[in-house]
N, C-alpha and C positions, 0 to 999 in steps of 0.2 A: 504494500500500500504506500502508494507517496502521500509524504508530508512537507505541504507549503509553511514556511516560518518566516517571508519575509511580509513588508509592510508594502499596504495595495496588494496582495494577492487572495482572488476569490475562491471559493465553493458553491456548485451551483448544483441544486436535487429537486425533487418536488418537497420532500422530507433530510427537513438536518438537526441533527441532535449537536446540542452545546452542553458543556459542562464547563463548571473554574467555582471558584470559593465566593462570588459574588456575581449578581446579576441587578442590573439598571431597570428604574420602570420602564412599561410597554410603553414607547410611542408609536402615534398612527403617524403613517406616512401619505400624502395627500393622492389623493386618485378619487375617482368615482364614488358612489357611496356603496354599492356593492365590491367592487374592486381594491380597498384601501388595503394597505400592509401595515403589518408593524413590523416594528423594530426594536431590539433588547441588544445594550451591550455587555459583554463577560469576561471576567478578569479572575484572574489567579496564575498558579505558577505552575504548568502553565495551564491558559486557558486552553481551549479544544473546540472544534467543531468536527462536525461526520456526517456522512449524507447516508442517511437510514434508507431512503427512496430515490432510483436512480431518476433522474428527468428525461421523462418520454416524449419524445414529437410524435403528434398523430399524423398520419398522410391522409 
């Protein structure tokens, strides 16, 4: 499995698990009213993310 560790680099899933020793409130991120995202950021030593659900394109 590769692990990204520098800064500006993403992870993209349908499904991603984070862990770390802290976690930020949920912000919404602006879009449509069905459409909005949010956002949490996670800290610790280190922090982690994983993509539980790979990102599927439909044809």
């Amino acid at each position: 499995m590769t692990e990204l560790g520098g800064p500006g680099e993403r992870v993209s899933g349908e499904k991603l698990l984070a862990w770390g020793r802290k976690v930020s409130r949920i912000h919404l991120v602006s879009g449509s009213s069905a459409h909005r995202a949010q956002s949490v950021s996670v800290w610790g030593t280190p922090a982690r993310c994983m993509v539980d659900k790979a990102w599927r394109v439909k044809r």
